[in-house]
N, C-alpha and C positions, 0 to 999 in steps of 0.2 A: 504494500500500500504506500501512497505516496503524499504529502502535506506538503505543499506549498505557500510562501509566504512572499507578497510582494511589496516590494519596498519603496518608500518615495523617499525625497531627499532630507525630510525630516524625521523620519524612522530612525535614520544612523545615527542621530545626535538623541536617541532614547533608547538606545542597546546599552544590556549592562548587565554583572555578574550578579550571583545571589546565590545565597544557601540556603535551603530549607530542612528545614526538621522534620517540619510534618510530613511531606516529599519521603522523606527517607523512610518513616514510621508508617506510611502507605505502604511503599515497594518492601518490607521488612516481611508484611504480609504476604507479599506477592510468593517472595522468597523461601518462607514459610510451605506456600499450598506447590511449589514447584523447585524444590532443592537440586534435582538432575541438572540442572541449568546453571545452576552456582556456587562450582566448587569451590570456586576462592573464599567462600563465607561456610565452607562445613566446620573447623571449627567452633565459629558462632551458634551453627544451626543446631550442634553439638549439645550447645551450654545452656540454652533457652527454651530444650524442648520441653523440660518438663511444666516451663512455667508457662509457655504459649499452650500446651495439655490444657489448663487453668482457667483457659478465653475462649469463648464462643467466639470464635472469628467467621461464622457463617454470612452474618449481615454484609459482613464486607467482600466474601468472595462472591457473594452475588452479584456485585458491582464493580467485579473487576474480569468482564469478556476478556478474551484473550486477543478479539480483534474488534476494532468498531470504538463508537464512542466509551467513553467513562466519565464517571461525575467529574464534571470540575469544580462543584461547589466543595468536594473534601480534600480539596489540594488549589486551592488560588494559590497563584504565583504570589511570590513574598515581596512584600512592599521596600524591603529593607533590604541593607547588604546584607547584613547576619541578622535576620530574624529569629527571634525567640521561639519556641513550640508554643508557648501561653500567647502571642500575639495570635500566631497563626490559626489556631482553636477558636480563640474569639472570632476570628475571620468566619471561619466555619458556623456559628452557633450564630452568625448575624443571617444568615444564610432565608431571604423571602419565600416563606410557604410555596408561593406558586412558583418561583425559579427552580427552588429541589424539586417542585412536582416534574417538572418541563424535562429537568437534569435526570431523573429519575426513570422516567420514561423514555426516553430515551437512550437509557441503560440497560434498562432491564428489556428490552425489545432485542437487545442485542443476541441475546441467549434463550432459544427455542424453551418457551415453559416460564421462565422466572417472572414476566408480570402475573401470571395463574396461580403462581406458588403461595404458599400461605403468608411468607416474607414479605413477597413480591405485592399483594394484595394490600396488606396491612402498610406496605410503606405509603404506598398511592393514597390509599384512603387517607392519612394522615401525615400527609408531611411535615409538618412542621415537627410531631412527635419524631418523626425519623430521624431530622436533623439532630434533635437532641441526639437520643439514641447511641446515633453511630460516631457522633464527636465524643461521645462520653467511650466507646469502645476504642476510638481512637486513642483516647487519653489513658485507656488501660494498657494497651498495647506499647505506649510511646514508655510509662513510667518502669512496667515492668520489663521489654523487651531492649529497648531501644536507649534511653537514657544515663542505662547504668556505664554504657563504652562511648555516651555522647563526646566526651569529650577529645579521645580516641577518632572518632567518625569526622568529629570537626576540626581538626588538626590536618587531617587529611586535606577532606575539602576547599578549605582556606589555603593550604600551599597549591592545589590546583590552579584556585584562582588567583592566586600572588603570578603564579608559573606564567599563565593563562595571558594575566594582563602584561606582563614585561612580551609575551611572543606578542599582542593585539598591536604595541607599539614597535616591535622594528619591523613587522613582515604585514603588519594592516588588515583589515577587517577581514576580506575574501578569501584569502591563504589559511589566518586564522581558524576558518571554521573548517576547513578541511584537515588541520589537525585534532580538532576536536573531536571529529570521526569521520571515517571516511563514506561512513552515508547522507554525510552534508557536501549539498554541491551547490555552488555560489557562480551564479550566471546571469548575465542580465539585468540587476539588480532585482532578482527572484532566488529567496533560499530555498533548496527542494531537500527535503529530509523524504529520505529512502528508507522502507520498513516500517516504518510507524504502524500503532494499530490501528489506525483510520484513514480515510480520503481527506482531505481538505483541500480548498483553495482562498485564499484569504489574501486581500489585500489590507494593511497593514494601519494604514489610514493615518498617522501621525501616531499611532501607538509606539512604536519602537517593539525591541523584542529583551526579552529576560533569559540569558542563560544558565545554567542551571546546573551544577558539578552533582553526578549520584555515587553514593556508594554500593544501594542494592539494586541498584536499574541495570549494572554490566548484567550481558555483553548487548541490551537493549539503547537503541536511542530513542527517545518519545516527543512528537510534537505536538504540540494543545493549545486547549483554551480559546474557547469564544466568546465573543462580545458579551457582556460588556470587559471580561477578563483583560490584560496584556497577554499577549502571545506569548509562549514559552515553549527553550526546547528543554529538555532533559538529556544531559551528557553525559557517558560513565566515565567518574576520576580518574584521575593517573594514581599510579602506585597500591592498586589493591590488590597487587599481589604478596605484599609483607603485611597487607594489614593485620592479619590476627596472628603473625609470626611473633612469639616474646623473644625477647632478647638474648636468653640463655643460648637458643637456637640459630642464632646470626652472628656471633663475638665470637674471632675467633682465638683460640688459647695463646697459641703468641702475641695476641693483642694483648688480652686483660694480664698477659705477665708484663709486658713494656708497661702499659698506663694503670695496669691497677682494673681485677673486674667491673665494678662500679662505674668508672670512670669510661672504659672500653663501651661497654652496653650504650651508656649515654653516647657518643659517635656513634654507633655501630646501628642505633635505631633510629637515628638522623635519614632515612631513608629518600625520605621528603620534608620540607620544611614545616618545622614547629615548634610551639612553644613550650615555658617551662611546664606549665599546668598537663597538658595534654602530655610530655615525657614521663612527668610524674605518674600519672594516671596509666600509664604504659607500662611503666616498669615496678612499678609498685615502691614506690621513694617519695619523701617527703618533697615537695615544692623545694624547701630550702637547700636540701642535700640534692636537689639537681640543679639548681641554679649554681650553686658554687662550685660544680664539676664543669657547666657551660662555661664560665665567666674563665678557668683553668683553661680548658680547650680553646674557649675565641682567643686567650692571651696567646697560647702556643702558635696560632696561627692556624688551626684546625678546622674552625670555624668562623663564620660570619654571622651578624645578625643586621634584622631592619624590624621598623615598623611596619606593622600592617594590620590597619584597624584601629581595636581594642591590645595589642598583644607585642609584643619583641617576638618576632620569628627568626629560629638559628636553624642553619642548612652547612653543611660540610663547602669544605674548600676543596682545590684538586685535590691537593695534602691529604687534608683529611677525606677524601674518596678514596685514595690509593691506599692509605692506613687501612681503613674500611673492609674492601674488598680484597687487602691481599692475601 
């Protein structure tokens, strides 16, 4: 299937990065009802089974066809660069009765039987009840599944988009999207995202477009959101191939004998760029005793840091790449 987006010349000056939580705490489901699909997250899917056991997560696989429309009302693009899960939920829970009806309907028509289902019935007749509902199952899912390694997932995300924005500026918009995946093709001043679950054709209108780093959307890209929505694609991040690698299993022994294990791990799980909070949360250390092994390491010349956002981001130097990986 194919989504097309056409662009006027005030579009390009409303393109722009974003993360979402609730994005993630959708596709976490996805990943959940279809695990053959994403081995890089069996770890995860590992450590969470018993407690997603715990979740009726029926409501929402009903409204996630595997091709065809899906609600946009439980996933609006994020208004923010780093959006909160609490903003994004409010988003959700503002959601007008007859827009989820419209959203709804148009969902459940995708999958032979689900508007007849007892689900399916009960949402219709009531939406505004559903909207509750399914934010509030949202919100079970995000605290118990998803939260506990947010910090982990965001660490990631954020060095994509640090990554992201330094390539949008030497190699420019068109080139750009074509690393971002190769089923983005930039022609014309028409974005055609290839594979998507649905048809579109959309002309852009001064909206601009929201892009969108995933960590449970690989090896998927997704393009969405209708009027009154911004357009948005969904991209799978760079580097989720170490993400739920711990560090014990990346360090190697001649390292942590030169710098000291502690210290070694911290480099060694520099994979992508990030910060003190999210290292900590990686490797199991205090905030304090990894900052003071960073601040050791940027002195030696191992690493680098900037700002970006809210946060000090540190990313390895050659140096410290070649430490790393020898």
């Amino acid at each position: 299937m194919v989504f097309q987006l056409r662009f006027g010349e005030s579009d390009l000056l409303r393109c722009r990065f974003a993360l979402s939580p609730l994005w993630e705490t959708q596709e976490a489901v996805r990943t959940l009802a279809r695990p053959e699909r994403h081995g890089y997250h069996l770890p995860w899917l590992r450590r969470v089974r018993a407690a997603a056991d715990g979740l009726d997560l029926r409501p929402l696989r009903l409204l996630m066809p595997r091709t065809g429309h899906n609600p946009d009302f439980l996933c609006p693009p994020p208004e923010s660069p780093v959006a909160t899960f609490a903003d994004e939920i409010a988003l959700v829970r503002s959601t007008r009765p007859g827009a989820a009806h419209r959203d709804l309907a148009l969902t459940l028509a995708e999958t032979p039987g689900a508007a007849g289902s007892d689900a399916g019935r009960a949402m219709l007749a009531d939406p505004a009840r559903a909207v509750r509902e399914l934010a509030g199952l949202l919100e079970e899912v995000w605290r118990r599944l998803v939260e506990p390694d947010w910090p982990r997932l965001r660490a990631l995300l954020e060095a994509d988009i640090a990554y992201h924005s330094r390539r949008l500026a030497e190699v420019g918009f068109g080139r750009l999207l074509g690393e971002l995946s190769p089923r983005l093709v930039w022609a014309d001043s028409t974005l055609t995202v290839l594979g998507t679950r649905g048809d579109h054709d959309r002309v852009l209108d001064g909206r601009g477009l929201v892009l969108v780093p995933s960590v449970f959307t690989w090896p998927e890209i997704i393009g969405g959101h209708e009027p009154p929505y911004q357009p948005a694609v969904i991209y799978p991040a760079r580097g989720i191939g170490g993400l739920w690698t711990e560090a014990a299993d990346r360090t190697p022994d001649a390292l942590a004998r030169l710098l000291g294990r502690v210290r070694a791990d911290v480099l060694c799980a520099l994979d992508e760029p990030a910060g003190t909070t999210a290292l900590a949360h990686r490797l199991g250390l205090a905030p304090s005793s990894v900052s003071a092994h960073l601040s050791v390491l940027r002195d030696a010349g191992l690493l680098t840091s900037r700002r970006h956002s809210h946060q000090v981001l540190y990313e390895r130097t050659p140096l410290g790449i070649a430490l790393a990986v020898s």
